[in-house]
Backbone atoms as SQL, in Angstrom:
CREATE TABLE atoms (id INTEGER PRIMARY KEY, chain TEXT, resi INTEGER, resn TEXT, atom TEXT, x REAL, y REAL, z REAL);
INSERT INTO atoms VALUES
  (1, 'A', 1, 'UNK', 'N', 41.694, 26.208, 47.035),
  (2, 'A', 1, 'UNK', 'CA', 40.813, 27.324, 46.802),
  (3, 'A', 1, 'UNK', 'C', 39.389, 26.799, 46.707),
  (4, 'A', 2, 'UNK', 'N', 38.805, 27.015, 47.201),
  (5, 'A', 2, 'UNK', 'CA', 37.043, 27.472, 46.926),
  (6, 'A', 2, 'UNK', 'C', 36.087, 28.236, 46.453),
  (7, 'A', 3, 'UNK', 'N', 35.448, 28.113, 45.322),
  (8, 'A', 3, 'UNK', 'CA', 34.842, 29.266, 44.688),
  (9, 'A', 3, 'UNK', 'C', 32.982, 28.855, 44.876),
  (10, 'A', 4, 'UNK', 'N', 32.516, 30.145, 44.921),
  (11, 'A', 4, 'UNK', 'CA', 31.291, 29.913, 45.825),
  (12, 'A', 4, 'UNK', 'C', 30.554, 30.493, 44.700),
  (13, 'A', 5, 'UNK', 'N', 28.800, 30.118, 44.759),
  (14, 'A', 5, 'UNK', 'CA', 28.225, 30.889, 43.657),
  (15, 'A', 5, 'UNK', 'C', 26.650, 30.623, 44.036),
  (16, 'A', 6, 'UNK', 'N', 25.727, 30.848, 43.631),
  (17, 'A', 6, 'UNK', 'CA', 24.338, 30.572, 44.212),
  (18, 'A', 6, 'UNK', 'C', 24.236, 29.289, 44.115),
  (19, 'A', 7, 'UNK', 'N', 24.322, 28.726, 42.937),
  (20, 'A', 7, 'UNK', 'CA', 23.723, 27.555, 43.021),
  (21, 'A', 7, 'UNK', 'C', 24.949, 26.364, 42.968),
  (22, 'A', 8, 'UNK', 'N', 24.873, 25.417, 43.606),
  (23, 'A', 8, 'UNK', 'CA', 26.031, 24.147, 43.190),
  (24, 'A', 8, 'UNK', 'C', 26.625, 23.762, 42.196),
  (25, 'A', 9, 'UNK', 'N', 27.885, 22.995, 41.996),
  (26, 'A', 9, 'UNK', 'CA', 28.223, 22.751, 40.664),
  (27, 'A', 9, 'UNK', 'C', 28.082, 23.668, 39.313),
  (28, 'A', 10, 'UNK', 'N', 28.386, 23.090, 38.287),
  (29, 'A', 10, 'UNK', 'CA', 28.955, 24.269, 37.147),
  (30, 'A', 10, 'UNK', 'C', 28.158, 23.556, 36.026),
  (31, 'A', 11, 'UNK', 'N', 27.741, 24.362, 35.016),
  (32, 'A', 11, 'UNK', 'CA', 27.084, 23.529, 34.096),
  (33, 'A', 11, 'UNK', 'C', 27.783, 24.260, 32.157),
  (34, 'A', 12, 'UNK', 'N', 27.496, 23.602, 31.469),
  (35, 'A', 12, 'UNK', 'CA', 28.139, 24.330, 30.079),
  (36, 'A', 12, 'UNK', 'C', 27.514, 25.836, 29.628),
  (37, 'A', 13, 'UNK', 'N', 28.621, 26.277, 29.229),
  (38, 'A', 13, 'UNK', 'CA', 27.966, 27.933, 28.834),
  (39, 'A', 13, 'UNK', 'C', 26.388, 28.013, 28.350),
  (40, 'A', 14, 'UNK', 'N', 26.134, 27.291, 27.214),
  (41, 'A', 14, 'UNK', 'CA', 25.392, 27.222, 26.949),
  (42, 'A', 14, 'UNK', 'C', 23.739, 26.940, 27.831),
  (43, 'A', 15, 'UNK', 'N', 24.235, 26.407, 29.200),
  (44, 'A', 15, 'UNK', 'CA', 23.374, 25.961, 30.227),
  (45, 'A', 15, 'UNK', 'C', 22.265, 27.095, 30.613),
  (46, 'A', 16, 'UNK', 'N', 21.369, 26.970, 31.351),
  (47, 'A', 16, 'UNK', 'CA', 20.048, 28.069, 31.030),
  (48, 'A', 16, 'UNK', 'C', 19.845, 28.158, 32.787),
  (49, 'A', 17, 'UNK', 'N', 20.694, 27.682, 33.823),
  (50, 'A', 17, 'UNK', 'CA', 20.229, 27.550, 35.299),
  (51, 'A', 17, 'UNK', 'C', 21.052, 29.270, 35.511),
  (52, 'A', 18, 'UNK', 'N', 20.431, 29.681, 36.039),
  (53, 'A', 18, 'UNK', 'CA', 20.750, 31.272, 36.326),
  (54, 'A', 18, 'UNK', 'C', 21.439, 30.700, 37.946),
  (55, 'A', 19, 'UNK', 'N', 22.586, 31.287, 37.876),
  (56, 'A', 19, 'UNK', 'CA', 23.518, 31.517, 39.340),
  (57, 'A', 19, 'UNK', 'C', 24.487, 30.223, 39.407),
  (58, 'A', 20, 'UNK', 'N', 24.214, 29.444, 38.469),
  (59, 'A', 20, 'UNK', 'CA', 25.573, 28.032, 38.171),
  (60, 'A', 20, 'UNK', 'C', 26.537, 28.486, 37.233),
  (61, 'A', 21, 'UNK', 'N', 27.543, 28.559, 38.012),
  (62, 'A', 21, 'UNK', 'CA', 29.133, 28.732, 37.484),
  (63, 'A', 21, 'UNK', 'C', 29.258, 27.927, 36.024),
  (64, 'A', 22, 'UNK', 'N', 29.761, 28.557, 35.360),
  (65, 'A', 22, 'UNK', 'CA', 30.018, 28.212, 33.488),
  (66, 'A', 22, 'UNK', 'C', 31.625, 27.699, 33.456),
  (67, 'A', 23, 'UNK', 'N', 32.014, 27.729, 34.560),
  (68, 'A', 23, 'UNK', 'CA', 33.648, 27.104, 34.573),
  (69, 'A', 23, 'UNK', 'C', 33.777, 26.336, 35.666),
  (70, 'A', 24, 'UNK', 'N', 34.291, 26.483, 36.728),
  (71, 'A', 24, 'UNK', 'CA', 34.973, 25.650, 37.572),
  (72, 'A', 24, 'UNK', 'C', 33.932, 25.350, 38.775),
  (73, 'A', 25, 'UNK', 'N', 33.100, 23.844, 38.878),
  (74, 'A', 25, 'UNK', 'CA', 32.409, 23.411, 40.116),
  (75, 'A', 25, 'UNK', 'C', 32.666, 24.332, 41.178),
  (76, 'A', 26, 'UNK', 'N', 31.464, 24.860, 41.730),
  (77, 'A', 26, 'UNK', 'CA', 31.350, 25.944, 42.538),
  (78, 'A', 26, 'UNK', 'C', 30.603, 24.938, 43.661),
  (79, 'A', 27, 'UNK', 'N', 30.521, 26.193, 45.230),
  (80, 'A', 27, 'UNK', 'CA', 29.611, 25.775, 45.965),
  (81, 'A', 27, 'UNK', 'C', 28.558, 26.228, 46.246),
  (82, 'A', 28, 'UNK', 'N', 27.285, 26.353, 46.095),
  (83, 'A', 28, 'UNK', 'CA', 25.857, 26.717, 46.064),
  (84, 'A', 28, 'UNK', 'C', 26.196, 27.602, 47.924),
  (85, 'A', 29, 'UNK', 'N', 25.328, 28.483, 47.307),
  (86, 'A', 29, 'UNK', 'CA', 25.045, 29.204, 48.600),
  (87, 'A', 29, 'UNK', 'C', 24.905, 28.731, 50.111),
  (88, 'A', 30, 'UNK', 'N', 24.118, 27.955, 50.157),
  (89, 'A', 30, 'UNK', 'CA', 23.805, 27.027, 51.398),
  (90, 'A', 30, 'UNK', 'C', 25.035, 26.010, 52.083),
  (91, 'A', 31, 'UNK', 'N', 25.699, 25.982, 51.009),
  (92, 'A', 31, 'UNK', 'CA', 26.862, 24.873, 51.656),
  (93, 'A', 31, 'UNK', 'C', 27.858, 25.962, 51.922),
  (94, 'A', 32, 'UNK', 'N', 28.395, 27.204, 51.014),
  (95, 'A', 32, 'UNK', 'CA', 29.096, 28.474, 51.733),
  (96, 'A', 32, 'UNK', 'C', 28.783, 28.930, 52.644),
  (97, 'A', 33, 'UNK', 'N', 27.420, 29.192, 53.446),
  (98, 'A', 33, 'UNK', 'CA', 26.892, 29.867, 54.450),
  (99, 'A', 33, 'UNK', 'C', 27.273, 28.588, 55.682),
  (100, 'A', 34, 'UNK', 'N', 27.123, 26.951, 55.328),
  (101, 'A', 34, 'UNK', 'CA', 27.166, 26.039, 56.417),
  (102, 'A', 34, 'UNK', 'C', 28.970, 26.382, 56.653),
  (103, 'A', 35, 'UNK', 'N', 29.740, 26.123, 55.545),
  (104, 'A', 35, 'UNK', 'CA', 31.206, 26.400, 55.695),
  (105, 'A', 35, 'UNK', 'C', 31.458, 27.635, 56.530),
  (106, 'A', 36, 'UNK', 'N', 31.044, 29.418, 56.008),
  (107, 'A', 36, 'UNK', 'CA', 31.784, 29.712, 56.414),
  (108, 'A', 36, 'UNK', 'C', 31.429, 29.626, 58.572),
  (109, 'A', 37, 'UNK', 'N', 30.103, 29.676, 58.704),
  (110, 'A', 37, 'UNK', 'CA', 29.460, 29.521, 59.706),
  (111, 'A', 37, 'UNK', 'C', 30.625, 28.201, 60.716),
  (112, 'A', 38, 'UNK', 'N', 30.856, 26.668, 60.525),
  (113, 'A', 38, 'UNK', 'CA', 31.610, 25.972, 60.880),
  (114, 'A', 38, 'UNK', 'C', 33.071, 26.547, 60.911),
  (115, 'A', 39, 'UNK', 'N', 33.971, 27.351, 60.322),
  (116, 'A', 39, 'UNK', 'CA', 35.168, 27.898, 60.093),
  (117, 'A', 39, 'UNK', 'C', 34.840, 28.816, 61.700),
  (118, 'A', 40, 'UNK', 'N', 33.728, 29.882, 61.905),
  (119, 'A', 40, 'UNK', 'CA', 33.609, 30.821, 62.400),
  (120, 'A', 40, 'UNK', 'C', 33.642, 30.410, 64.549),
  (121, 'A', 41, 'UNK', 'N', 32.548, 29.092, 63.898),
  (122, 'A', 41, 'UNK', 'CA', 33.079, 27.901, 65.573),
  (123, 'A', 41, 'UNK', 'C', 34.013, 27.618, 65.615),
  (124, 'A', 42, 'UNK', 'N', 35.031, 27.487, 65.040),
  (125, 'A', 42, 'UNK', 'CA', 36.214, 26.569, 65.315),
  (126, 'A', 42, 'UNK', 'C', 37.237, 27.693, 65.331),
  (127, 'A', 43, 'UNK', 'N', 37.010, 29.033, 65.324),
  (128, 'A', 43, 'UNK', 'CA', 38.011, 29.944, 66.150),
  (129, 'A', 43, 'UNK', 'C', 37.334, 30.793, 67.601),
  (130, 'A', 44, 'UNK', 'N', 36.587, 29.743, 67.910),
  (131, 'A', 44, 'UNK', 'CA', 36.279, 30.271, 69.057),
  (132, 'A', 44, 'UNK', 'C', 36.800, 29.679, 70.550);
């Protein structure tokens, strides 16, 4: 599974970065958009 979120990686609740996942290492926007974009060539 892959869970996607604005910004990369996950930081503690308490953390103050607006759009970083508070639980499980996420992938920042830019690397979801390169993924799903590469997935989208490779059924062509």
């Amino acid at each position: 599974m892959i869970e996607s979120y604005i910004e990369d990686g996950n930081q503690k609740p308490d953390g103050c970065v607006y759009g970083k996942s508070i639980t499980d290492p996420c992938l920042g926007w830019e690397k979801t958009e390169r993924l799903i974009l590469d997935i989208a060539d490779l059924r062509k």
